[in-house]
C-alpha positions in Angstrom: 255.5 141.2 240.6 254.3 140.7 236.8 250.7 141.9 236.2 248.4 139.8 234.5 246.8 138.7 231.0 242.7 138.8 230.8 241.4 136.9 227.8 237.9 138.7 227.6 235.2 137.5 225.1 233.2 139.9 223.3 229.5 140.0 222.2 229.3 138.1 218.5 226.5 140.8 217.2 224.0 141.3 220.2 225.7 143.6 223.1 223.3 142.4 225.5 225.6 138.7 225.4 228.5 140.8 227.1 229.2 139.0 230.7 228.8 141.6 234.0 232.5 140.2 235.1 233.9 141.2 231.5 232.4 144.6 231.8 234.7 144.5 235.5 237.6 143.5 233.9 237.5 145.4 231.3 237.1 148.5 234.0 240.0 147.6 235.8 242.6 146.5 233.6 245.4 149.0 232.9 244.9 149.0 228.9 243.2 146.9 226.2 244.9 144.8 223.6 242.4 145.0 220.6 241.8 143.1 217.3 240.9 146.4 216.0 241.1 149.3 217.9 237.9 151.0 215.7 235.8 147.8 217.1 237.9 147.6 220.6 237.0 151.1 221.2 233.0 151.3 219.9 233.1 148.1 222.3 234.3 150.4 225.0 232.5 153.3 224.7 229.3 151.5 224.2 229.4 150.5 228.1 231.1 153.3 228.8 235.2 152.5 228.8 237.8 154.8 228.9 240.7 152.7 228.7 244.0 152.9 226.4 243.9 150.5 223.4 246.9 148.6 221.7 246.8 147.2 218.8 247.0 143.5 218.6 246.1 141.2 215.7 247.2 138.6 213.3 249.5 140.9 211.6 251.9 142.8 214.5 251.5 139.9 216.9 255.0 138.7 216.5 256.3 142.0 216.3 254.3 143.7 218.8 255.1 140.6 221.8 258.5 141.4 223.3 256.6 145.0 224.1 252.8 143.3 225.1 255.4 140.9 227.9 257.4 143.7 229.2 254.1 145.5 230.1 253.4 142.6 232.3 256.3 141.7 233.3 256.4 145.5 235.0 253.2 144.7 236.9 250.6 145.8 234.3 247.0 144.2 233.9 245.8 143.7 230.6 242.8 142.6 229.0 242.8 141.4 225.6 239.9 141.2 223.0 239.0 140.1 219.6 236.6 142.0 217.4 234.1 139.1 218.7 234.0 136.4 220.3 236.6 134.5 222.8 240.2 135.5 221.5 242.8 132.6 220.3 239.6 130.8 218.7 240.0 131.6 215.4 241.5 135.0 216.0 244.7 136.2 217.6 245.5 135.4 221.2 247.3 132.0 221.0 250.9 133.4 220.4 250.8 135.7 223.4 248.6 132.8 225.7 251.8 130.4 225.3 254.5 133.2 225.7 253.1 134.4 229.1 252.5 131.0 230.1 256.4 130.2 228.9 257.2 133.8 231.4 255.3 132.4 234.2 253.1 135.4 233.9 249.1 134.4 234.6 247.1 134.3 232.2 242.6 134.1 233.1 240.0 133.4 230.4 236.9 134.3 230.8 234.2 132.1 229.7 231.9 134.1 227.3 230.6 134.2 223.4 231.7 131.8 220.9 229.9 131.5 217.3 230.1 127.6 217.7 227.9 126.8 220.6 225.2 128.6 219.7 225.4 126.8 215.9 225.9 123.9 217.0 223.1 123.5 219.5 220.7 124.9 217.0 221.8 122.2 214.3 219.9 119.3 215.8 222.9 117.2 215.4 224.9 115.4 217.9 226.9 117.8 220.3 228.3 115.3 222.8 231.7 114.9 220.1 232.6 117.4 218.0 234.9 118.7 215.7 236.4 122.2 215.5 237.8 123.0 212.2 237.6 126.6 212.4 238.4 128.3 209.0 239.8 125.6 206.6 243.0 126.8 204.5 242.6 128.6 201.8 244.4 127.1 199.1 247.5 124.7 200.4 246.5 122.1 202.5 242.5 122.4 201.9 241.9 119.5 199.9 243.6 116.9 202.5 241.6 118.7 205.2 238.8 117.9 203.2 239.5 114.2 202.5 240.3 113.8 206.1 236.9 115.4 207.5 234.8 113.3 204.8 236.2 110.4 207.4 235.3 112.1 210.7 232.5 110.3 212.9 231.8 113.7 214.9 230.1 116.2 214.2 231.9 118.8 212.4 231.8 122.7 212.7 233.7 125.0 210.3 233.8 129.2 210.1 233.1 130.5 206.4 233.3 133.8 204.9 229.7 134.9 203.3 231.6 135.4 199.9 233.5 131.7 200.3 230.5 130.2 201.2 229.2 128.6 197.8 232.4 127.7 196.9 232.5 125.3 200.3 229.5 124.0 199.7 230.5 123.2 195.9 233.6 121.4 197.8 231.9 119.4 200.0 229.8 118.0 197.3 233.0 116.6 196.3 234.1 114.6 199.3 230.7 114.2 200.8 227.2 112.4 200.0 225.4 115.1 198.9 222.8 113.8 201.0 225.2 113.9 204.0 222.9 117.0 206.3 224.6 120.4 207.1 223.0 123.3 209.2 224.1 126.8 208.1 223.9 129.7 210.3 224.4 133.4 209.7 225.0 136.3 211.5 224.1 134.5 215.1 222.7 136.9 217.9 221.9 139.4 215.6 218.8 140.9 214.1 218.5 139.4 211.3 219.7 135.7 212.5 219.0 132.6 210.7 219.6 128.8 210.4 219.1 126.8 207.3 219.2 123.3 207.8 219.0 120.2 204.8 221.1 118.1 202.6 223.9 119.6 200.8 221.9 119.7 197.6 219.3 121.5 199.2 221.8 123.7 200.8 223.6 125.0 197.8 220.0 125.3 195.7 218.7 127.7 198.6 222.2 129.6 198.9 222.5 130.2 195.2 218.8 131.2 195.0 220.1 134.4 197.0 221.8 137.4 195.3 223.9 138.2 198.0 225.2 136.6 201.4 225.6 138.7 204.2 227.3 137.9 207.4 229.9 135.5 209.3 228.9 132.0 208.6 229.2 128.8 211.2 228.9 125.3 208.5 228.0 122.3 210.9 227.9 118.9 209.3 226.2 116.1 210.9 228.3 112.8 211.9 228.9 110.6 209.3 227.0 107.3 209.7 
């Protein structure tokens, strides 16, 4: 009988966010595909793991596949995780998801962390529709995918990198009012945690004012009117 794939989410910054039934899976599962094995296995032996880690990321996935579906095809139970959050969003996971699915093998996701609940709850705006971007592309393709959010009626929630982060803003000055209102949050869950909301003047004043940006970044833009 094949064995099966876990898709386990992972604390975003505070380990305390880690679910009781992940820490079981994680426990039982016959190895651990990892985003990075260096964060996979501080993960693990933080709660106390001792479990073999694969390799499994963005750059080997395709390569890496054929072996990952023999594994459970022979009866193995694996767990896979991301270096945070729920795998697939925004990070590896989808390639191997459809493949298993495609080998009838079963695949279970765990509900668990995800940067863009948390943001968008604390952003005040409206979080009945929403939009998922994820991380826009960065060079071909990124200006339609602006033009084409500047139209959205939902709210809209993006990923940024601390060191791209001005240069979005600068962007969406572009194909936004300026006065359109954005909510900014860094490095969510953790200690030093924070959400600046305002206008997108005001947001590129305040994020300029700073000489350096720490952290992962979550952009949520309010619903156009």
């Amino acid at each position: 009988m094949s064995g099966k794939l876990y898709i386990v989410p992972t604390p975003i910054g505070n380990m305390g966010d880690i679910t009781l039934r992940a820490l079981e899976i994680l426990k039982q599962a016959d190895g651990v595909l990892a985003e990075d094995t260096r964060t996979g296995g501080n993960l693990l032996r933080h709660f106390g793991i001792n479990k073999p880690l694969t390799a499994h990321h963005k750059f080997n996935e395709h390569r890496t596949l054929a072996q990952t579906i023999a594994r459970l095809t022979a009866g193995q139970t694996l767990a896979l995780v991301s270096d945070a959050g729920t795998p697939s969003i925004s990070d590896p996971g989808f390639l191997i998801v459809r493949e298993c699915i495609a080998k009838g093998i079963e695949v279970e996701c765990l509900p668990g962390a995800t940067a863009l609940a948390p943001a968008l709850v604390v952003s005040g705006f409206p979080s009945d529709r929403f939009c998922f971007e994820g991380f826009l592309p960065a060079k071909k393709g990124r200006q339609k995918r602006w033009a084409e959010l500047a139209q959205e009626t939902r709210t809209v929630i993006l990923y940024e990198s601390p060191h791209r982060l001005l240069k979005t803003l600068e962007e969406m000055k572009i194909y936004f009012d300026e006065n359109r209102k954005i909510s900014v949050s860094r490095e969510l869950t953790k200690i030093h945690e924070e959400t600046v909301r305002g206008v997108i003047a005001e947001q590129i004043a305040e994020w300029s004012s700073r000489p350096i940006i720490k952290g992962e970044i979550v952009v949520v833009i309010d619903a156009k009117g």
